[in-house]
C-alpha positions in Angstrom: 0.0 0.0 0.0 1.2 3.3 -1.1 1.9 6.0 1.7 -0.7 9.0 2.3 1.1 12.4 2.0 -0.4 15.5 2.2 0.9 19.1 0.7 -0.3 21.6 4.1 -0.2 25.5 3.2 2.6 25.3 0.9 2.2 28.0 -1.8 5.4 27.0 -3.6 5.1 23.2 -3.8 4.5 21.6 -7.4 3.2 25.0 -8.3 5.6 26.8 -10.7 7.0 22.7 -11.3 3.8 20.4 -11.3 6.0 17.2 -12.2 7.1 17.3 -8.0 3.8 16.3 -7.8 4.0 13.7 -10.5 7.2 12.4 -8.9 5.5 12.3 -5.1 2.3 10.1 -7.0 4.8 7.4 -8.6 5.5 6.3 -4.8 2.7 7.8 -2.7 -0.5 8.9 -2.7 -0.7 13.0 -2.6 -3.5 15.8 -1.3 -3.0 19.3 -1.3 -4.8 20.3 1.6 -5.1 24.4 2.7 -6.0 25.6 5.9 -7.3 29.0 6.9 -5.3 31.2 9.7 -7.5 30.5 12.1 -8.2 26.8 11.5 -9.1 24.7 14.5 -6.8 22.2 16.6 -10.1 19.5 15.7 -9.9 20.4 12.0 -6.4 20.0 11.7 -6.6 16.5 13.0 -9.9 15.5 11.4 -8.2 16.3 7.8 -4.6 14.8 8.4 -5.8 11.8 10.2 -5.1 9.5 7.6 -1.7 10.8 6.3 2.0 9.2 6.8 4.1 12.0 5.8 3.6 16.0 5.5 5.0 18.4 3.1 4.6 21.6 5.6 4.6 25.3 4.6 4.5 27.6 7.2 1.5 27.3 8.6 -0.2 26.1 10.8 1.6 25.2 14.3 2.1 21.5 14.9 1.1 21.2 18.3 1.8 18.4 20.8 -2.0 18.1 20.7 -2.3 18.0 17.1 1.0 15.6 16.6 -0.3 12.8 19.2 -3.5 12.7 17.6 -2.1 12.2 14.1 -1.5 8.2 15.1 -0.1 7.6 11.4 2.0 10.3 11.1 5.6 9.4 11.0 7.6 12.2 8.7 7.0 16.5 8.2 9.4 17.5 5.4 9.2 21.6 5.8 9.4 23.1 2.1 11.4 25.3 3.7 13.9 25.4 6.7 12.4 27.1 9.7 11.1 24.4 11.7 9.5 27.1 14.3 5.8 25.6 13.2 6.5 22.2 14.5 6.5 21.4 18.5 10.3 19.7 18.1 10.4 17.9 21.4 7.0 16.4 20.6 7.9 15.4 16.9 11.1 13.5 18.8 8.8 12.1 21.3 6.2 10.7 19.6 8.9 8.9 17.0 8.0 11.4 14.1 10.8 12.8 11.7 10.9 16.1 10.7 13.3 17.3 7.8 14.2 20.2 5.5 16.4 21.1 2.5 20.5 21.8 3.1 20.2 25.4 3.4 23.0 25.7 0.6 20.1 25.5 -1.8 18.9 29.4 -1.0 22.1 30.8 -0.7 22.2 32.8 -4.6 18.9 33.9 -4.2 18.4 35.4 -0.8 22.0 36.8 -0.8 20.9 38.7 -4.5 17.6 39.7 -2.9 19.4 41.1 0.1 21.5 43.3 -2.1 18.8 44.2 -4.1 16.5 45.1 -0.6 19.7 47.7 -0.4 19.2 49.6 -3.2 15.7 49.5 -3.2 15.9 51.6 -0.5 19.3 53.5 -0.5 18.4 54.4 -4.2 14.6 55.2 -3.0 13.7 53.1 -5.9 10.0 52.4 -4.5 9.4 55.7 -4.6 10.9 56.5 -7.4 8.5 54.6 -9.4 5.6 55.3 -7.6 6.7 59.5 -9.1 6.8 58.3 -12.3 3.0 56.6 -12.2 1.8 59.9 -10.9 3.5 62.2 -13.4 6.0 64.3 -10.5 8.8 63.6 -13.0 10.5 67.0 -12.3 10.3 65.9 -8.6 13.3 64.4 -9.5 15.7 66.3 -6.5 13.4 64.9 -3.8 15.0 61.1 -4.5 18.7 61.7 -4.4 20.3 58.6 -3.2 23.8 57.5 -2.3 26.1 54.6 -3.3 27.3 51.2 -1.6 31.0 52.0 -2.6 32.6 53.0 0.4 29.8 52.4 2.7 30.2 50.1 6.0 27.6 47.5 6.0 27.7 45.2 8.7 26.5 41.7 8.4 25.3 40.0 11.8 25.7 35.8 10.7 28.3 35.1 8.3 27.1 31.5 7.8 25.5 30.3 4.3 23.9 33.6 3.3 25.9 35.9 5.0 28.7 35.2 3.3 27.7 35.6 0.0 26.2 38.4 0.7 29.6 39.8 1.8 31.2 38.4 -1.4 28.7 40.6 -3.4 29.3 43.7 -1.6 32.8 43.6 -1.4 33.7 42.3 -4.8 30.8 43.7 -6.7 30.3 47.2 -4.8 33.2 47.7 -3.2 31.7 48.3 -0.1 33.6 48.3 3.1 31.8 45.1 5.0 32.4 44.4 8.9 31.3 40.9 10.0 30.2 39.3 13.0 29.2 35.8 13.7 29.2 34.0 17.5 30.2 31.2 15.8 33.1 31.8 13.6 36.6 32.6 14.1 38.0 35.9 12.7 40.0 34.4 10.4 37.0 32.8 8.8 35.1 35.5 9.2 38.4 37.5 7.2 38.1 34.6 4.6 34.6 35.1 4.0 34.9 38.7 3.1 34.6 40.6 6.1 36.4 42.4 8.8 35.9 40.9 11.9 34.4 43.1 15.0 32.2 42.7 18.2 28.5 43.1 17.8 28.7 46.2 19.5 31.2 48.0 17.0 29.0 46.6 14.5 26.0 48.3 15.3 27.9 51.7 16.5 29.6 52.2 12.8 27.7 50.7 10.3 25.9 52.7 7.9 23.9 49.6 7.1 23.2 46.4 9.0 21.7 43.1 7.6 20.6 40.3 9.4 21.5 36.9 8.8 21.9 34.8 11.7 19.4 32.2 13.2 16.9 33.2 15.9 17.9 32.1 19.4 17.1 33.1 22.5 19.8 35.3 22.4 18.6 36.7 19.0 14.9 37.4 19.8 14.5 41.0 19.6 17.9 41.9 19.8 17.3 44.6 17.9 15.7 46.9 20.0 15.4 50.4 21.6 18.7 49.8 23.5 20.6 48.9 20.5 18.8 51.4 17.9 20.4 54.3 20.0 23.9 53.2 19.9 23.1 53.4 16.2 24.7 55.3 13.4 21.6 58.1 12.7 20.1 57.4 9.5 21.1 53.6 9.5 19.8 51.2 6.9 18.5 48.1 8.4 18.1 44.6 6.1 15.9 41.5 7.3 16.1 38.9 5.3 16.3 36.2 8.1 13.7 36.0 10.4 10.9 38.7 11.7 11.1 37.3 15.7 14.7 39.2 15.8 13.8 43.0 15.7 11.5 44.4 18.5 9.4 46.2 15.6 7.5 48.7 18.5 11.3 50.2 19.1 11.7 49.9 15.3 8.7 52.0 14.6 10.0 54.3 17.3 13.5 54.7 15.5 12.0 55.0 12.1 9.6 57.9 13.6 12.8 59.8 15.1 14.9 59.3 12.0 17.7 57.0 14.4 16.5 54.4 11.4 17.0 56.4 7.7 15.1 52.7 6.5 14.7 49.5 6.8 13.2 46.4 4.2 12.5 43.1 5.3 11.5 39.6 3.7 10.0 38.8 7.6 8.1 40.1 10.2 6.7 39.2 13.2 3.3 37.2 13.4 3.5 36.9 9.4 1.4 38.3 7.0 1.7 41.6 8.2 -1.5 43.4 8.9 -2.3 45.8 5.8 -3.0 48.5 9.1 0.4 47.8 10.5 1.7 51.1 11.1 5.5 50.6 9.4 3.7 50.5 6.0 2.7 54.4 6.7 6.7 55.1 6.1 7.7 56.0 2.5 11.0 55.1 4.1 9.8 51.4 4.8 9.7 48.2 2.2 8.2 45.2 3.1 7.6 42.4 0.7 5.8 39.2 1.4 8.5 36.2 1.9 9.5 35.8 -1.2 13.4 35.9 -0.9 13.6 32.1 -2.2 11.3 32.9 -4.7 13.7 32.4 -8.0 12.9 29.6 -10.3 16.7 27.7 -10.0 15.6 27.8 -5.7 12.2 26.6 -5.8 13.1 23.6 -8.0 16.0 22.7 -6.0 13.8 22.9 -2.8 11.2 20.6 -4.6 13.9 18.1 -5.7 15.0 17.6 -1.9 11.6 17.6 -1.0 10.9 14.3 -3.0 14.2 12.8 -2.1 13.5 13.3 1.4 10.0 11.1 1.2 11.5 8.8 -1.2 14.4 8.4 0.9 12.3 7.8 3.9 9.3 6.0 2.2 10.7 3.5 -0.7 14.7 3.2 0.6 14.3 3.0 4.3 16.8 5.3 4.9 16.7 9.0 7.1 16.2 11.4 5.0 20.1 13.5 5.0 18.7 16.8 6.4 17.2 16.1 9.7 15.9 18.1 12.3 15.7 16.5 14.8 18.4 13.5 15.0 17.6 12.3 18.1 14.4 10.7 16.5 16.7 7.8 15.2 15.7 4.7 17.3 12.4 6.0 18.2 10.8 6.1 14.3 7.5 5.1 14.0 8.8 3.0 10.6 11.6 0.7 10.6 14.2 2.4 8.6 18.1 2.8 8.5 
């Protein structure tokens, strides 16, 4: 008997390259199923009752509840690689593995996007187009930019996509970039194109900061009104990692003051952001919805690891390579190897 596996609020999956979907059907029996924001715990359940495996978007949470009460259930591969809608602990408890793509699949595209989220703003691009749809052409002085060349951006995570992002500004731009990563000596930080200094020299002397590190206790609203004011005035701040980290109630605060000169961001807190949300009021603001991924080569390299992961797990026995949470092994609801 083929294995039940259901497609939950991914908007990505077998869209833009249907043949996934023809792939998953040649081993398992597939259902795209969408849930509403404010789906019930009982719903959930009642729909994925019958289902051995989960491709998972981002939404909705994965509850303890919801995972012992999904009795088939043994593997969640995200389409993605935030795992922060799955109760871990549970997953791990209950025997169920959960999975992802290698995160070196993203890398090109987000670290482009990031760059390109830069002069967006530093060019007042947005704006400039929204001048030319309403004929203030000769407004032309009010949208004086400046460059990247010479500028000191500081990158906070010089892992996957922090590094290439320095590569780009550095080799491409010409930019001056400071780096600093918890994790990393300086002489890799130096070898990944950056000048290694302390978070707080980072965030003193950089005319813009972007933000690619994982959220962490440590990292959850890190940015905030403390940090803002030891800020450069008029600093350009990137997001491109994950909404949780900025503490966006100080970040409207800075923006209001001029401390922040602008900020755009692929995340936000408590995602989608309201269309009331007061940082869309800022001309000064740009806010686009998740889409940093989003290229064509990324999307079908996420839906190639996707399959492999199920296959890998469903028809070869085997633990899918990107795990999540290892300590599953030995406790899997399936025999596998």
């Amino acid at each position: 008997m083929k294995p039940k596996i259901a497609i939950v609020n991914s908007t990505s999956f077998g869209i833009k390259f249907p043949d996934h979907i023809e792939r998953l059907k040649e081993f398992s029996e597939v259902k795209r199923i969408n849930f509403p924001k404010d789906v019930s715990d009982f719903t959930i359940i009642n729909e994925l009752k019958d289902f051995d495996g989960i491709i998972a978007g981002l939404s909705p949470f994965y509850s303890r509840k919801i995972l012992e009460n999904l009795k088939k259930l043994k593997i969640i591969s995200r389409h993605g690689i935030a795992d922060s809608n799955i109760d871990m602990k549970a997953a791990t408890e209950l025997g169920i593995c959960v999975c992802r793509y290698p995160l070196e699949i993203q890398r090109e595209s987000i670290a482009e996007y990031t760059v390109a989220l830069m002069l967006l703003l530093i060019r007042k691009l947005t704006q400039a187009e929204k001048y030319t749809k309403t004929g203030w052409w000769g407004r032309r002085i009010e949208l004086v930019g400046f460059e990247l060349k010479g500028k000191k951006v500081g990158i906070i995570g010089m892992g996957n996509v922090g590094s290439r992002v320095a590569e780009i500004l550095k080799n491409g731009f010409n930019a001056i970039v400071l780096g600093f990563d918890d994790y990393l000596s300086e002489e890799e930080i130096r070898k990944r194109c950056a000048e290694p200094v302390s978070f707080e020299e980072l965030i003193r002397t950089s005319d813009i900061i972007t933000l690619h590190c994982s959220l962490t206790e440590k990292t959850y609203h890190f940015l905030n009104e403390n940090t803002f004011s030891k800020m450069k005035d008029g600093v350009i701040i990137i997001n491109t990692a994950e909404g949780k980290m900025i503490d966006e109630n100080a970040l409207f605060s800075a923006l209001k003051s001029g401390k922040v000169g602008g900020f755009a961001a692929d995340v936000v807190e408590g995602e989608p952001i309201g269309i009331n949300s007061p940082l869309l009021k800022f001309k000064n603001v740009i806010i686009l919805p998740h889409i940093g991924r989003y290229t064509y080569e990324t999307i079908e390299k996420m839906g190639e690891s996707t399959i492999k992961n199920m296959h890998d797990f469903f028809v070869k026995n085997k633990i899918p390579e990107y795990i999540e949470n290892p300590d599953v092994i030995g406790k899997l609801k399936k025999n596998i190897t």
